[in-house]
C-alpha positions, 0 to 999 in steps of 0.5 A: 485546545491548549496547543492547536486552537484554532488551528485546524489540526494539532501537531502533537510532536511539535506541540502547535496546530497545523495551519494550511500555508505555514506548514510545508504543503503535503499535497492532497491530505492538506485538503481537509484543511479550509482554516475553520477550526476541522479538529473543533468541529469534528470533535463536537458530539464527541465531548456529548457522548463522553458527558463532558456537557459543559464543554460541549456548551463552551466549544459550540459557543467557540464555533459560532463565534470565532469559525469563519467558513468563506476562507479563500481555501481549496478544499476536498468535497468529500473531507469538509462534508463529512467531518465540518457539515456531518460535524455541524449537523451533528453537534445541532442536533445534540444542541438542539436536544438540550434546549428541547429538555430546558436543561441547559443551551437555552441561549441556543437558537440553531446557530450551528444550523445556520453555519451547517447551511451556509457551508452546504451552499459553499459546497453546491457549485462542486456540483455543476457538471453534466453528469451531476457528480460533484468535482472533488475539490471546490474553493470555499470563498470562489467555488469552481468557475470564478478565475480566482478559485484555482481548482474545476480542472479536475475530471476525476473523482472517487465512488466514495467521494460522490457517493458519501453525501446523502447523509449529511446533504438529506439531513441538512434538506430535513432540517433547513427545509431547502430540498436542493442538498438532498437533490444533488446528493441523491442525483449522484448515488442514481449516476453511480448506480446507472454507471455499475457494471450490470454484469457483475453489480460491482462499482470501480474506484474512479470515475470522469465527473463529466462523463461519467466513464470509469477510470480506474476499474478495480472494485473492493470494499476499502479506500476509494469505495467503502463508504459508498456502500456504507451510505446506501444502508445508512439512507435506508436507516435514515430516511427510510427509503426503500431504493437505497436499501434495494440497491445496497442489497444487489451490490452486496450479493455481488461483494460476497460472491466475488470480493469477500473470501472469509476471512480476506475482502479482495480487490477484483477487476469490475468488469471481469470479477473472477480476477483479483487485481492485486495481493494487498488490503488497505485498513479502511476495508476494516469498516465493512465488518461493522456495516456486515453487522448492520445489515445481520450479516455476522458470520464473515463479520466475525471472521474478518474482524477476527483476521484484523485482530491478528493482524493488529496482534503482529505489527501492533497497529493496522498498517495503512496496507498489508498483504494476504499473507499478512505482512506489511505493505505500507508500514503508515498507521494515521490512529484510523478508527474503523478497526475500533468501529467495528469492534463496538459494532459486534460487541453490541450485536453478540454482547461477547465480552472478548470483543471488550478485549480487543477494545481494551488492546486498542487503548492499550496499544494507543497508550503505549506506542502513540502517545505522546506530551502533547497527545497521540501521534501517528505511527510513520511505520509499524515496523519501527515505531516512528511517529510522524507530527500528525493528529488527524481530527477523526481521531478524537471525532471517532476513535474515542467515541467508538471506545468509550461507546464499547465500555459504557452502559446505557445508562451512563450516556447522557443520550439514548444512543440507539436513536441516532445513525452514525455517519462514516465520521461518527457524527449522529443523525436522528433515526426519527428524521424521516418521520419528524422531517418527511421528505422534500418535494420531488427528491425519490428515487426511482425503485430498483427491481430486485434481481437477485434472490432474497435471504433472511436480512435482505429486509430486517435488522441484526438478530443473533436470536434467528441466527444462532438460537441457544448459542451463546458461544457462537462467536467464539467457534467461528473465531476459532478457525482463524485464531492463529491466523497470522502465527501470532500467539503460539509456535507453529503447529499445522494442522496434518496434511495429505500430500498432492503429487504436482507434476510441473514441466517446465513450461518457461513459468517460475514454478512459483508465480505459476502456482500462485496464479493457480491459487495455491500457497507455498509453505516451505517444507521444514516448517511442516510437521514431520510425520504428518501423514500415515494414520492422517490420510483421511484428514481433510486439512491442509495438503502438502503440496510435492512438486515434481519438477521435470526440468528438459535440459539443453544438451550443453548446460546453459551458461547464464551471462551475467549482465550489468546496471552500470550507473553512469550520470554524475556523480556515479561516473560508471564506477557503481557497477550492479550485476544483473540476471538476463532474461530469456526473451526481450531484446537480446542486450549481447548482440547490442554493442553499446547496450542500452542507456536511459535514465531511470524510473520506478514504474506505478504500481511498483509491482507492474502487474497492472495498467500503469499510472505513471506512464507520461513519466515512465515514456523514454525511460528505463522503468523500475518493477518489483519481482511478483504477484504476476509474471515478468512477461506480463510486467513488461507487456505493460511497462512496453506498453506504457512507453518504456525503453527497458526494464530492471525488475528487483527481487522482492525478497529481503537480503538477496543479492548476487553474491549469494545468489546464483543468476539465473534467467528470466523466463517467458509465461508458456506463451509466446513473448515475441511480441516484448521487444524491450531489454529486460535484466533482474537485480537481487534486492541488496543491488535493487536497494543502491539503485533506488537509494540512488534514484531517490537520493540524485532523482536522475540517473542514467544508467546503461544495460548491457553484458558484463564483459562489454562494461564501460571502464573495461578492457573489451579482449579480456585476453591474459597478457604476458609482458616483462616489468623491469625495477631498478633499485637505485641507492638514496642519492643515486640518478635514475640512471647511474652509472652503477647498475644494482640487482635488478628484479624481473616480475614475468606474468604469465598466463598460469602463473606470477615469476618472481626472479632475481638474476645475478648482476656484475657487481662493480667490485666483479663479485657475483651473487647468488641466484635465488629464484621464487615464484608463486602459482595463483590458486583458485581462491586467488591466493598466492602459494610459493612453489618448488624451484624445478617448477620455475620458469626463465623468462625465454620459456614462457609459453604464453602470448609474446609481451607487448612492447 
């Protein structure tokens, strides 16, 4: 309020509020910005839950005064519904409760209500399309028709953008008396319901608003689809609406047979659920503990929560994404609060103090790596620790709630806090909704048969007393298991191991893409115990993996021909030369005589392991990929598909580099690879890291493939020549070519070796001089070493190549 208002958003490095158009635009993230006070809104129940209840009256006195909801912005449907409508919606409620109680806000008289309201209609034309999912964007002054509203071109949308309104649209319906927010919202759960593949019950990402056809086809329970799942349990808790409880029933027996891998929540492919789509998890997946305590589900709760908090033990904050081993993906921390949200869920469900501790590491953590003057910054990249000029208003809308909840008695809450449901943005809705306000004419949904087998949570709530009676440590021993997951917190001690003898013919696969394509994980072997096995064979633990490699050679060793990324736009020239690994298969670039030029792209997703996103840039183009999580076979089927006119994988590995490094070539994936027809050569990281700094800093470079020994700037014979260099050493003052003719020096080059001789010369007075002859024998490591007088050579009896002229 000092710094921002009434800004939607305070800067807290700058120390001023963040307003849309005098700020430089940060693309679709600005879209939560509609110039009606976000930060303001979203924060309102907020300073209710914290008993700071004067300036719950003083703020909400604000709101309806000075926030004005016409701007003429483009907004995201799914953001201004969940933090401004929820916000609204949940800051009348709490309103309304006071003035219920006579105690205080007798002056209120559902304002905010009335603003909730006209905001829904201003919402509503994002629903015009023929399949009933909304658009994701809509102008709040012009909607999506008029010519002046600068958005409707969009086709797409996420699950959770269409199916994260029930809450708030069936409040809004309950409250107001007008039925068709409820409608809209409940006809885009039953499309996104009709569209899930039957197979499997899985839901994808993205999804045609117009035909309802699917986009982007990879499933899991983080950013694109959380909280979709999140409102199919809710609606039930709200509005007790069976339909919604049964299908959030099927969708997650389908999550826990296929996405959920204790402690890990994967990514898999909706149509082909068996395979995982990628080797990373984003930080919203950490809601789905939480909702997991919802439904009474505790065990993989604990366990995941569990590998959270491990990973929050290693890089301090949850980064934006990290992979299954645990390391940094993106380094971007935004103070997101579904990690805090999920640690007060468990607490109120195991009442296990050491989730009071890991509360207690989150505020500490906040204290000492995000705050700053002017509040609490994001974290740019975990790794270093920058912070980025960016305070988004769920903090204060979340983060604090779900922390002071965490602390807090019951009795300390000027509220009871068990008679409301939490939306995705904190907001508290009344439970007693469906029975004070019953529903709107016409709005149920048709029921689902249930197909799938029942278990004991498929219909009650949460009860650690039916799941682990007279266990009060329960938590504890399944949080054991994973305490160490991360290697945090004490050295490396594995437990003991059985060995696997893995016979592994070379098959063209890189052993380890291979057996990562098996499932099985690699640990290097000095970081394995000695002594692990003997008196331990029996233990069923961890097993050392033995690979037996049975490599066939060529009868000549095959020489590996060192291939070039020769830099060749302005400013580079051809001067920055990369050495570059050939690959076994692809456009043979040695029988190419000039090689082959483009200009370069960086393929998306980077790893190329997938259908590519960017495919109208990469066409023509020369594309960048990173070494892993599938073969170099299959990234460049999908790059040549895509349009590309080669590839340059680079290592993913930190630090590689050629000089270190030996090459070698890159192999097919046991299958035939005649069908890749694309020029494909391999960089270590140091080489990879001066092209993409050199993309990043030119934005256009080309640059040529091709052998080394064929490089631009190169003598293409690089054949050793002979030739004699005659010096004449005049005196200061002397013409070139005076008559006095002085000691003359003859450098010889020969093929073997450097000739250093000085020949005798008349002298103008007649003496002669004696001869004195040095040489020099070039040595492997290219240093010079003077040589015996015998091993010296006249000119005349060299046995290289004649001298050119």
């Amino acid at each position: 309020m000092k710094y921002a208002y009434p800004a939607d958003e305070l800067m807290p490095l700058s120390c001023r509020g963040r307003v849309r158009g005098q700020e430089p635009n940060r693309g679709d993230i600005d879209d939560s910005l509609g110039m009606f006070s976000l930060t303001l809104i979203d924060t309102l129940d907020t300073l209710v839950v914290l008993n700071k209840l004067d300036e719950f009256e003083d703020a909400v006195r604000k709101a309806v005064r000075d926030v004005r909801l016409d701007n003429d912005v483009v907004v995201s449907v799914f953001e201004t519904n969940i933090r401004v409508l929820g916000g609204l919606l949940g800051a009348h409620v709490m309103a309304d409760l006071f003035y219920q109680r006579g105690d205080r806000m007798q002056w209120y008289r559902d304002e905010l209500l009335h603003m909730a309201k006209e905001l829904g209609h201003r919402l509503l034309p994002a629903f015009n399309t023929t399949s009933g999912l909304p658009y994701p964007k809509v102008n709040l002054r012009y909607g999506i028709l008029n010519p002046l509203s600068r958005t409707g071109t969009e086709s797409d949308t996420c699950t959770a953008c269409a199916g994260t309104m029930i809450l708030e649209f069936a409040a809004l319906s309950r409250l107001s008396g007008e039925s068709v927010f409820e409608e809209h919202a409940r006809k885009a759960l039953d499309v996104l319901w009709e569209r899930r593949q039957r197979g499997s019950d899985l839901v994808g990402t993205v999804i045609n608003i117009h035909n309802g056809e699917w986009v982007r086809r990879d499933s899991g329970v983080g950013a694109g689809i959380d909280s979709y799942y999140e409102y199919l349990m809710k609606a039930y808790i709200l509005l007790g609406d069976n339909v919604f409880l049964e299908r959030f029933n099927i969708h997650y027996s389908a999550i826990m047979k296929y996405i959920s891998q204790p402690p890990l929540l994967l990514n898999v492919h909706m149509h082909n659920p068996t395979v995982s789509v990628r080797s990373w998890m984003d930080s919203l997946l950490a809601f789905f503990p939480g909702l997991q305590v919802l439904r009474g589900d505790l065990k993989p709760a604990i366990e995941t929560h569990e590998m959270l908090y491990q990973v929050t033990k290693q890089h301090k904050f949850l980064p934006e994404a990290f992979t299954t081993e645990f390391r940094v993906h993106w380094g971007q921390h935004l103070l997101r609060p579904e990690f805090a949200e999920s640690t007060y869920y468990l607490y109120k469900a195991t009442g296990d103090p050491y989730y009071l501790r890991v509360g207690q590491s989150i505020v500490e953590k906040l204290n000492a790596y995000a705050r700053v003057p002017c509040g609490f910054a994001a974290v740019q990249d975990v790794r270093t620790g920058t912070h980025e000029d960016r305070m988004d208003s769920f903090f204060l809308a979340e983060m604090f709630k779900y922390l002071y909840l965490l602390f807090s008695e019951k009795s300390e809450l000027p509220i009871d806090i068990d008679d409301y449901i939490f939306t995705t943005e904190a907001h508290l809705l009344p439970v007693s909704l469906s029975t004070t306000q019953p529903p709107c004419q016409h709005n149920n949904s048709d029921t689902v048969p249930i197909t799938q087998q029942e278990d004991l949570f498929t219909h009650s709530c949460p009860s650690t007393e039916t799941l682990f009676p007279n266990n009060p440590s329960f938590a504890k021993t399944i949080r054991d298991s994973y305490k160490y997951l991360t290697g945090v917190g004490r050295a490396f001690h594995p437990l003991p191991v059985r060995e696997i003898e893995l016979p592994l013919h070379d098959n063209g696969m890189e052993p380890v893409e291979f057996l990562k394509s098996m499932g099985i994980s690699l640990t290097p072997l000095n970081e394995i115990t000695a002594g692990a096995t003997g008196s331990q064979k029996g233990h069923k633990g961890v097993y050392r993996v033995k690979l037996v490699a049975e490599v066939s050679q060529t009868p000549e060793d095959e020489e590996v021909v060192p291939h070039v990324v020769q830099l060749i736009s302005p400013p580079f020239l051809g001067r920055t030369v990369l050495t570059a690994g050939p690959a076994k298969f692809g456009m043979d670039l040695s029988k190419q005589e000039y090689g082959v030029k483009g200009s370069i792209v960086k393929a998306s997703p980077y790893t190329a392991c997938g259908p590519i996103e960017n495919t109208v840039e990469l066409k023509g183009h020369i594309a960048l990929a990173l070494r892993g999580d599938c073969m170099f076979a299959a990234k460049a089927r999908w790059l040549q598909e895509a349009g590309a006119i080669g590839v340059i994988f680079i290592d993913h590995r930190e630090g590689s580099s050629s000089k270190e490094t030996p090459l070698f070539q890159m192999v097919g994936d046991g299958d035939s690879t005649e069908d890749i027809t694309l020029p494909l050569v391999f960089l270590f990281s140091r080489e990879g890291a001066v092209l993409t700094a050199a993309l990043e800093e030119h934005h256009n470079v080309d640059v040529l493939l091709l052998p080394k020994e064929r490089q631009l700037g190169r003598d293409k014979t690089e054949k050793p020549i002979s030739m004699n260099i005659k010096l004449r050493l005049a005196h200061e003052g002397e013409l070139e070519e005076g008559a006095d003719r002085g000691p003359t020096l003859e450098f010889v080059l020969e093929k073997e070796e450097v000739l250093l001789k000085e020949e005798e010369e008349e002298e103008p007075s007649g003496e002669r001089q004696s001869q004195q002859q040095f040489c020099t024998k070039a040595t492997e490591d290219n240093r010079s070493e003077p040589c015996s007088a015998d091993s010296s050579e006249t000119p005349t009896s060299s046995s290289g190549p004649e001298p050119n002229p």
